[in-house]
C-alpha positions as MATLAB code, in Angstrom:
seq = 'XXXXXXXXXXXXXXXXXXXXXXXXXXXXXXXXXXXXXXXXXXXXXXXXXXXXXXXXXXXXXXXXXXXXXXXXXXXXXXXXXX';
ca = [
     127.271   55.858  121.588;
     129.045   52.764  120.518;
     133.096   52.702  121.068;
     135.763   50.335  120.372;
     135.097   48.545  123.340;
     131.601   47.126  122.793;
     132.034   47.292  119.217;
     134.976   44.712  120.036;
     132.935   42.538  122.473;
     129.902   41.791  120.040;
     132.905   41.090  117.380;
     133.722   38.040  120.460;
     129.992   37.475  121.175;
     129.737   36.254  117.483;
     132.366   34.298  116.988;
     131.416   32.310  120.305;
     127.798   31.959  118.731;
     129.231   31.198  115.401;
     131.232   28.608  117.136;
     128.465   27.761  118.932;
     126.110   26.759  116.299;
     128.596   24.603  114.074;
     129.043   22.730  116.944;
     125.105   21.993  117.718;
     125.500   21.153  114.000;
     127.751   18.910  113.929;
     126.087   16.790  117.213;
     122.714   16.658  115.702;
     121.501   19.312  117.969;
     119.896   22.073  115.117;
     119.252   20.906  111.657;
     121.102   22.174  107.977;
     118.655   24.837  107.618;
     118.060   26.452  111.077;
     122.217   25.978  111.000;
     122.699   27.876  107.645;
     120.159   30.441  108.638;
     121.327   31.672  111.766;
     125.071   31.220  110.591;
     124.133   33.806  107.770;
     123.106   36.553  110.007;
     125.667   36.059  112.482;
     128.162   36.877  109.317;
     126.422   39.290  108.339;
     126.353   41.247  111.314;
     129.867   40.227  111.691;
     130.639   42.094  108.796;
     128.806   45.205  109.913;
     130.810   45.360  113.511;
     134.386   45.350  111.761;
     133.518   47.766  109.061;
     132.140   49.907  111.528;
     135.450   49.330  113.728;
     137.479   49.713  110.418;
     135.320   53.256  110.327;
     136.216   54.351  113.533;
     139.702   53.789  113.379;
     139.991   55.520  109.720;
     138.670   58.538  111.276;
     141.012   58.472  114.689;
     144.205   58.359  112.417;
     142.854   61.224  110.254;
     142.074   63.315  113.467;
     138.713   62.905  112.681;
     135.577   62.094  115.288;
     135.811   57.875  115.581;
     131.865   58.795  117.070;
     130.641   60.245  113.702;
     131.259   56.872  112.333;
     128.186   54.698  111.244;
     127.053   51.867  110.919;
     126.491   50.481  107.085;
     123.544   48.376  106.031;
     123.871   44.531  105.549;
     123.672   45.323  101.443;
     126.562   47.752  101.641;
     129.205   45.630  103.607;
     127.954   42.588  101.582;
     128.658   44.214   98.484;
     132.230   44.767   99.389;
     132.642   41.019   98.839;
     131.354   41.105   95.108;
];
């Protein structure tokens, strides 16, 4: 079962990486392609942890079960964009 909680600390867990990687970027450490790469999946499972959030909380303020919420494949949150 996946709550708020831990839903919340891979959201922070992300951002660090995300943060992470620019900065090996930017000091030579990882080149433009390993960069871009990772940086991709790390939005894109970004994306998946607050739509999943945004689920749960839907369902709590309709006095549904925040539990029964699911997560959504990397096509379906990335279509949201387009």
């Amino acid at each position: 079962m996946t709550d708020d909680k831990s839903i919340i600390s891979r959201i922070d867990e992300l951002v660090a990486e995300e943060k992470d990687l620019r900065a090996k970027h930017a000091a030579g450490q990882i080149n433009d392609a390993d960069e871009h790469a990772r940086l991709k999946a790390v939005e894109v499972e970004l994306d998946q942890c607050w739509d999943l959030l945004r689920q749960r909380r839907a369902r709590r303020e309709f006095g549904e079960n925040p539990d029964e919420a699911q997560p959504r494949s990397a096509d379906t949150v990335e279509g949201y964009l387009n």
